[in-house]
C-alpha positions, 0 to 999 in steps of 0.5 A, a space after each residue: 588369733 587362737 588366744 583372742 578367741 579363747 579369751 572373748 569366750 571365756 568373758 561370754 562364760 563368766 557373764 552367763 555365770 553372772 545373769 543365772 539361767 541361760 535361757 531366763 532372758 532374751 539377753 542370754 540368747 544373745 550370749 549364746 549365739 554370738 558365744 555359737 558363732 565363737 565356736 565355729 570360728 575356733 574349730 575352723 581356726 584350728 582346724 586349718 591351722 592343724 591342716 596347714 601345718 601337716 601339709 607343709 611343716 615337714 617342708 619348712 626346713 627344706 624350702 629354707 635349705 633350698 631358698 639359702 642355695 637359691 640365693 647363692 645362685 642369682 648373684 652368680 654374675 656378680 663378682 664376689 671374689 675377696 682375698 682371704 685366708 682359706 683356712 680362717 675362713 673355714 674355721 669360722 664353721 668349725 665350732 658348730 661342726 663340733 656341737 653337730 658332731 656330738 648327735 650321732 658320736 662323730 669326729 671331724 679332723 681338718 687337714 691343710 698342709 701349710 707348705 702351701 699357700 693359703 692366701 688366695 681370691 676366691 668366693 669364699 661365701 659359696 667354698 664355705 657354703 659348699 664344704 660345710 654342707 657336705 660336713 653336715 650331710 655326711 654327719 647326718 648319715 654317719 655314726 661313730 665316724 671320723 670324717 677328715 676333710 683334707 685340702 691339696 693342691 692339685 696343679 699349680 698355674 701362673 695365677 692360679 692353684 687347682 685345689 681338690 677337698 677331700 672328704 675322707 670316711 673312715 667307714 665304708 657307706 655301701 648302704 648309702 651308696 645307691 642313694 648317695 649316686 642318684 643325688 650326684 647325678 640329679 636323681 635323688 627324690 629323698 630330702 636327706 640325700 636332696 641336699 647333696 644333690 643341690 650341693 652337687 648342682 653349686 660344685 658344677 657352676 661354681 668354677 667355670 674355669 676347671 680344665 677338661 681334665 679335672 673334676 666338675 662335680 662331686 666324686 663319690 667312691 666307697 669299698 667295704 674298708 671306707 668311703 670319700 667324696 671329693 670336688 674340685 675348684 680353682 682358687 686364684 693367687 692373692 698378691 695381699 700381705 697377711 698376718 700369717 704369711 711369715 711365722 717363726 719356727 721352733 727349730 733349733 729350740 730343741 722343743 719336745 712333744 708327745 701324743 697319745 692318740 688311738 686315732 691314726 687319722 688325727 694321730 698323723 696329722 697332728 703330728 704333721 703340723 708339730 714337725 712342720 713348725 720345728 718341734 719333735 715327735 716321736 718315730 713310733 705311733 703307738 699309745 704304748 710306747 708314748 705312755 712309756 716316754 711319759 713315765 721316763 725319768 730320762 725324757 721331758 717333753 715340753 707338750 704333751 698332746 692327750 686325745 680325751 679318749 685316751 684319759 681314764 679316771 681310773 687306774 684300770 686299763 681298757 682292752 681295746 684302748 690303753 689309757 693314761 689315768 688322770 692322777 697320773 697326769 697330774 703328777 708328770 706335769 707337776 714333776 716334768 712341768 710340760 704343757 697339757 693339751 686335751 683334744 676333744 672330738 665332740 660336745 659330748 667329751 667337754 664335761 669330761 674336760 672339766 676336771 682339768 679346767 683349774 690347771 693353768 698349763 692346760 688347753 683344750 682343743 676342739 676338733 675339727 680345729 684351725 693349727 694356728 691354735 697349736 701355733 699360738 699355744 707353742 708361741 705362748 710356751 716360748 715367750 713365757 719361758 724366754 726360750 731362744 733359738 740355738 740356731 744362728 739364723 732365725 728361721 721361718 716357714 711361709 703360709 703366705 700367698 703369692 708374693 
C-alpha cells in the first residue's frame, strides 16, 4: 500500500513538471489538492504502521511460541500416542540444536544407555516438543556451556517405564536461579524465563498417569560447581518389530579405538557406547596418554575419535589443552591406516573441518549427535575390510522394545 502511495505521487510530480508553473492553471490546482490528500494518507499510513509495529512487534515471536504450546494442549483429549524409536525420534532436532548452539559457543551431548529399551508408544510430538525447548532455553541463557541431556529409566512396570531426562550443566546458574524458580512455579513475568514456565505447565499435564512419588514438574537444582533441570514421564511398552532391535556387536573382532577428548562429559559417554558395541578403549582418559597410544609403533587402533578442540594446525602445544597437529594426524592414518572421527560441537568448528574433508577415511560428527551414527560407521569399517568374528556365536545386544 506505502509503495502505491508513493508511486501515484511521484506520477503527480512528473506531470506538475510537464504543465511548467504550479499555480498557471486551474488544472495545477487540482494536481495540488489531490497530490495534499496523497500526503496526509502517506504520513497517516506510516505513522500507524510505525505505531503498530512498536507496540506489538516485540510480541510477535511470543504469541507465536505461545500459540504453538497452545495448540499442543487443545488435542489434549485426543489419543496421539504412535509407536517410535525415542532416540530417532529426538534426533530429527538435533541438527538444528547444533547451529543454535554456536550463538553463545555452546555444546550439546546426548546420552541414552542402549541396554534399555528404546522402542516405546508415547506422544512423541509433545516429548519432543518439550525437550527441545528446554534445550533452546538453557542454550539462550548459557555461555560456553556443555549441556548433556541424559535418559534413564527410573522404574520399570508390566507395561510401562517411568523415564526421568535430565539436563545436566556444566556451570552453575545461580544468577538465573531466582528467575528460573518463579517460572517453575508459574510466576515469572520476564519473556525468556516465560517459556520455561509454559514448558513447565505441558510437563504437568502431559502424563497424568506418574505416581505420587515422582516428579510432575520440572526440577531445578544448582550449587556453585553446576546446575541440572529434570522431568519425569511414563513412556509405554511397544510390542512392534523395529530395524534397531537386534544389531551386531563387535566383539571377538578385537576392534580398537582411541579418544582424544578434553571433555569428561563427551569423553565418558563416547566411550560408553564404543564398549557397549564391542569395541576397545583405553583405561586411562587423559589427552596425554591417548596421544602417546597414538604415536606408538607397537599399538594400531582401527578408529581414532578426535574432538575439533583437541586439533591444532600447528606443532605448538596449548597450556591449557594438549593438542594433536593436523600434519601429525595425517601421517598416523597413512602409517596405521585407521578411521578418522572428527567431533564437532558446534556450527562454529565446521570451517575448521574443512582441511579433512578430501580424506575418504574420515567422518564428521556433529554434537549432540544419534550413536547409531557411530554404529554405522564401525559397520561400514567391518563389511569394507571383511573383518569376522572370532567368537564361535554371533553376538548381539538388544535395543528393541518390548518383545
Amino acid at each position: 500500500m506505502k509503495k502505491i502511495l508513493f508511486l501515484i505521487f511521484g506520477s503527480c510530480v512528473n506531470i506538475w513538471g510537464a504543465e511548467g508553473i504550479l499555480f498557471s492553471s486551474i488544472e495545477n490546482g487540482l494536481y495540488i489538492t489531490f497530490s495534499f490528500v496523497l500526503i496526509i494518507l502517506l504520513i497517516l499510513f506510516s505513522y500507524f504502521s510505525i505505531r503498530n509495529k512498536f507496540i506489538y512487534g516485540k510480541n510477535t515471536k511470543k504469541t507465536k511460541d505461545v500459540y504453538f504450546g497452545q495448540k499442543i494442549d487443545v488435542f489434549r483429549n485426543q489419543n496421539r500416542e504412535q509407536d517410535g524409536n525415542i532416540v530417532q525420534r529426538l534426533s530429527f532436532y538435533f541438527f538444528v540444536i547444533h547451529k543454535r548452539a554456536a550463538i553463545k559457543n555452546n555444546k550439546i551431548v546426548f546420552n541414552y544407555t542402549f541396554s534399555q529399551n528404546i522402542i516405546f508408544k508415547a506422544d512423541f510430538d509433545q516429548i519432543c516438543y518439550i525437550t527441545h525447548s528446554i534445550l533452546n532455553f538453557l542454550l539462550d541463557i548459557c555461555e560456553n556451556t556443555t549441556i548433556t541431556l541424559q535418559i534413564r529409566p527410573l522404574e520399570k512396570y508390566e507395561n510401562a517405564t517411568t523415564c526421568r531426562f535430565y539436563f545436566n550443566i556444566n556451570n552453575p546458574l545461580l544468577d538465573h536461579k531466582t528467575n528460573i524458580e518463579k517460572a517453575l512455579n508459574d510466576q515469572s513475568i520476564n519473556y525468556t524465563y516465560d517459556k520455561l514456565k509454559h514448558i513447565s505447565n505441558l510437563v504437568k499435564n502431559i502424563d497424568i498417569e506418574l505416581s505420587q512419588n515422582e516428579y510432575r514438574n520440572i526440577i531445578f537444582k544448582t550449587n556453585k560447581q553446576r546446575s541440572s533441570l529434570h522431568f519425569d514421564i511414563m513412556l509405554k511398552t511397544s510390542y512392534k518389530e523395529d530395524t534397531y532391535k537386534a544389531r551386531e556387536k563387535f566383539s571377538g573382532m578385537n576392534l580398537k579405538a582411541v579418544i582424544l577428548d578434553s571433555d569428561f562429559n563427551s569423553y565418558k559417554i563416547l566411550n560408553h557406547q564404543l564398549r557397549l558395541f564391542g569395541v576397545s578403549t583405553l583405561n586411562r582418559i587423559d589427552t596425554k596418554t591417548a596421544i602417546e597410544h597414538i604415536f606408538d609403533n607397537l599399538y594400531i587402533p582401527n578408529f581414532l575419535f578426535v574432538n575439533i578442540q583437541n586439533i591444532t594446525n600447528t606443532k605448538s602445544i596449548d597450556d591449557e589443552m594438549i593438542k594433536l597437529s593436523v600434519k601429525d594426524i595425517f601421517d598416523q592414518m597413512k602409517l596405521k591406516k585407521f578411521i578418522l572421527i572428527v567431533m564437532l560441537n558446534n556450527e562454529n568448528e565446521e570451517e575448521n573441518y574443512k582441511i579433512f574433508s578430501t580424506e575418504k577415511d574420515c567422518f564428521m560428527v556433529r554434537q549432540p549427535y544419534n550413536p547409531m551414527k557411530i554404529h554405522e560407521i564401525i559397520m561400514n569399517y567391518v563389511i569394507k575390510n571383511n573383518i569376522k568374528s572370532q567368537e564361535i556365536s554371533s553376538s548381539y545386544y538388544t535395543i528393541g522394545g518390548g518383545i
